[in-house]
C-alpha positions as CSV (number, residue, x, y, z in Angstrom):
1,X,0.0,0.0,0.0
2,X,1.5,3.8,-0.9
3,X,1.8,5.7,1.7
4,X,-0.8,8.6,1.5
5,X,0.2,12.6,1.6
6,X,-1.0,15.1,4.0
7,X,-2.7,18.1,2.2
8,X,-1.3,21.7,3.3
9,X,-3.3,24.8,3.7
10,X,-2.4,27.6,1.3
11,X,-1.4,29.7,5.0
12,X,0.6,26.6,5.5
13,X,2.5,26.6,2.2
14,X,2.9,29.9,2.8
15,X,4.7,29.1,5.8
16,X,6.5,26.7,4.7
17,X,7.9,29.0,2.1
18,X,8.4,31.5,4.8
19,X,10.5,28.8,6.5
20,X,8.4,27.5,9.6
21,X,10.4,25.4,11.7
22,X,7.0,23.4,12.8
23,X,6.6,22.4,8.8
24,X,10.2,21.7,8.6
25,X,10.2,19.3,11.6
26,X,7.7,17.2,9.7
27,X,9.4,16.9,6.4
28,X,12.9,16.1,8.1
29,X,10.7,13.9,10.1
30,X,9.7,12.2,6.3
31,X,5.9,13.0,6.5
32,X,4.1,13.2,2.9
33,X,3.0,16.9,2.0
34,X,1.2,18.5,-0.4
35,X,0.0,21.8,-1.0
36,X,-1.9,24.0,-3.5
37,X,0.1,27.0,-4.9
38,X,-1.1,29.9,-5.5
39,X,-0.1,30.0,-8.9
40,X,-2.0,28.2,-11.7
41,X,-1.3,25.9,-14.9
42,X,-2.6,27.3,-18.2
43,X,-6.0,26.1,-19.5
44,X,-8.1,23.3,-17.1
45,X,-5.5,22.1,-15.1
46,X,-6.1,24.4,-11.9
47,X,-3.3,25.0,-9.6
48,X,0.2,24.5,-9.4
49,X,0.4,21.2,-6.7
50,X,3.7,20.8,-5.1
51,X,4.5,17.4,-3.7
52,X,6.8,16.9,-0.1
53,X,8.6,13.6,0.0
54,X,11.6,11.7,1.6
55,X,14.4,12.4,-1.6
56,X,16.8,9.4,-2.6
57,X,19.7,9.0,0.0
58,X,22.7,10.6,-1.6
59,X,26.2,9.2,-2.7
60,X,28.7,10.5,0.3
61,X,29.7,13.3,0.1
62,X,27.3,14.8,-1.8
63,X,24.4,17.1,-0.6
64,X,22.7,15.9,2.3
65,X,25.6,13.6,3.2
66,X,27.5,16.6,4.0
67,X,25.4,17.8,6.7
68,X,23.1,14.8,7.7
69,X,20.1,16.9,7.0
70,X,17.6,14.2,5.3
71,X,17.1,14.7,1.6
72,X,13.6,15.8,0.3
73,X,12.0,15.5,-3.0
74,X,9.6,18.7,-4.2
75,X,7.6,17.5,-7.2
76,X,4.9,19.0,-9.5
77,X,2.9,15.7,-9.2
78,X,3.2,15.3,-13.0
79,X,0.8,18.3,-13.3
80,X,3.8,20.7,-15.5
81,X,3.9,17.3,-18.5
82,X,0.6,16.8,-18.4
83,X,-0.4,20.7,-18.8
84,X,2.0,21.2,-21.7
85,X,0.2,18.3,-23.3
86,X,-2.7,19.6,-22.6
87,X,-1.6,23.2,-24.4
88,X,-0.3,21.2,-27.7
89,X,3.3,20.7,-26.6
90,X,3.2,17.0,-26.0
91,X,7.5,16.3,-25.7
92,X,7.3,12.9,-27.2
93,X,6.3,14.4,-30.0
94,X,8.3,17.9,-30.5
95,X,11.6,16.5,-29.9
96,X,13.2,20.6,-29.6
97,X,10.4,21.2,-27.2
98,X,11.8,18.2,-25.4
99,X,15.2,19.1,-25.2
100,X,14.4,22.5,-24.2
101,X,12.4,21.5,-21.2
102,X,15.0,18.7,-20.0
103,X,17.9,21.1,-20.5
104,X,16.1,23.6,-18.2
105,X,14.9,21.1,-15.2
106,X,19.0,19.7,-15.5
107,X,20.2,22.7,-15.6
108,X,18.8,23.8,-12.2
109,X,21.2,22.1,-9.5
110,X,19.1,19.5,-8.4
111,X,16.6,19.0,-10.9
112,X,15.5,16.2,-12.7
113,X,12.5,14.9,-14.6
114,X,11.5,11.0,-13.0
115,X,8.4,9.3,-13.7
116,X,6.7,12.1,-15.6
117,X,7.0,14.2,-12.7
118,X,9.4,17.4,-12.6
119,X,11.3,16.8,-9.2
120,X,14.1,19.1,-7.4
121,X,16.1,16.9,-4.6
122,X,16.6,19.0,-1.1
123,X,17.3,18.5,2.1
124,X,14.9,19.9,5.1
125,X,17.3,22.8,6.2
126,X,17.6,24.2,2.3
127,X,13.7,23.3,1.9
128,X,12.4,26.9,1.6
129,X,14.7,27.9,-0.3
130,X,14.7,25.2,-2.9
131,X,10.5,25.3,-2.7
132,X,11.1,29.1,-4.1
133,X,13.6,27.4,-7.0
134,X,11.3,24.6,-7.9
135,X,8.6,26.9,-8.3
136,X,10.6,29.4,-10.5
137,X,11.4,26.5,-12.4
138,X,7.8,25.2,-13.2
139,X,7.1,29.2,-14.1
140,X,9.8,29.3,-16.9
141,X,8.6,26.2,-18.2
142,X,4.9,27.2,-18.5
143,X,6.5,30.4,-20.2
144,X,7.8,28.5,-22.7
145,X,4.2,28.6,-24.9
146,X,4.5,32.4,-24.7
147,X,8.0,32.8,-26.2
148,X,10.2,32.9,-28.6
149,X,12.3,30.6,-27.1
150,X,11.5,27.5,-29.0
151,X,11.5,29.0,-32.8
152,X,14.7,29.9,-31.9
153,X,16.0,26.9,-30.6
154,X,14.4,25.4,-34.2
155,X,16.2,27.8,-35.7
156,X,19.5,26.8,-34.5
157,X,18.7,22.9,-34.9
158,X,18.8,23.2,-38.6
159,X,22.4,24.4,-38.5
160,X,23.6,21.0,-39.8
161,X,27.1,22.0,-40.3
162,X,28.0,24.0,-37.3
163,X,29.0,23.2,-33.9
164,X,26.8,22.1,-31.1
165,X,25.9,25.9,-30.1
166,X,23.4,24.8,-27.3
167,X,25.0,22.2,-25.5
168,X,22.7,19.7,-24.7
169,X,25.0,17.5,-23.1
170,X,26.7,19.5,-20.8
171,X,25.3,19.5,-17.3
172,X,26.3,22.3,-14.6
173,X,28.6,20.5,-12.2
């Protein structure tokens, strides 16, 4: 049986953003959360859900090994995917659109896409923080339908003879 989250008030999420220690003590402590955001998905989808869980124990001496703070995993849920389908930008399909998306979530220390769900790995003590940086990151790439930043990306995948000018495979280290 999966284990089952604890919905947030919006005041909580607030605080949690604000960085309450009470909230904090729960997710160290490896309590599901979720919470509504205030912000909201294009089209039907409604709002912005961000997901609380225990985050994958780290190879020493990386981020939470460090400091012994316990790792935590803020996810959208699936909701971001599944709202860009729903706005005609399905990434199994537009294969620029895809890159552009997983170079963005990589590109943010601690991001990753897993399972169809858009996921930023913490730890308790930088939780607030990182809650503020994994919902920046779901903002830019709900932007993306409003820009210009995918015809140009097009643009520059039909240089056939030039370098790689992107540099899709380079992470940040």
């Amino acid at each position: 049986m999966a284990a089952e989250f604890h919905d947030l008030s919006r005041s909580d999420m607030l605080r949690l953003l604000a960085g309450d220690a009470a909230l904090h003590a729960r997710v160290a402590a490896g309590e599901l959360l979720r919470a509504e955001t205030p912000f909201r998905y294009p089209g039907r989808r409604g709002a912005v859900v961000v997901q609380l869980a225990p985050g994958p124990l780290p190879a020493p001496p990386a981020m939470a090994g460090a400091t012994g703070a316990r790792p935590v995993r803020i996810s959208d849920g699936g909701g971001l995917l599944k709202s860009l389908e729903e706005q005609g930008m399905d990434l199994t399909v537009d294969m620029i659109l895809s890159k552009t998306v997983f170079h963005a979530v990589r590109q943010t220390e601690g991001g990753d896409i897993v399972a169809g769900e858009v996921c930023l790995d913490s730890t308790a003590d930088t939780l607030a923080v990182d809650l503020w940086r994994f919902l920046q990151l779901v903002a830019e790439i709900m932007g993306l339908r409003h820009s210009k930043y995918k015809e140009a990306l097009l643009r520059l995948s039909r240089r056939q003879d030039g370098p790689d000018l992107i540099g899709w495979d380079e992470r940040p280290r």
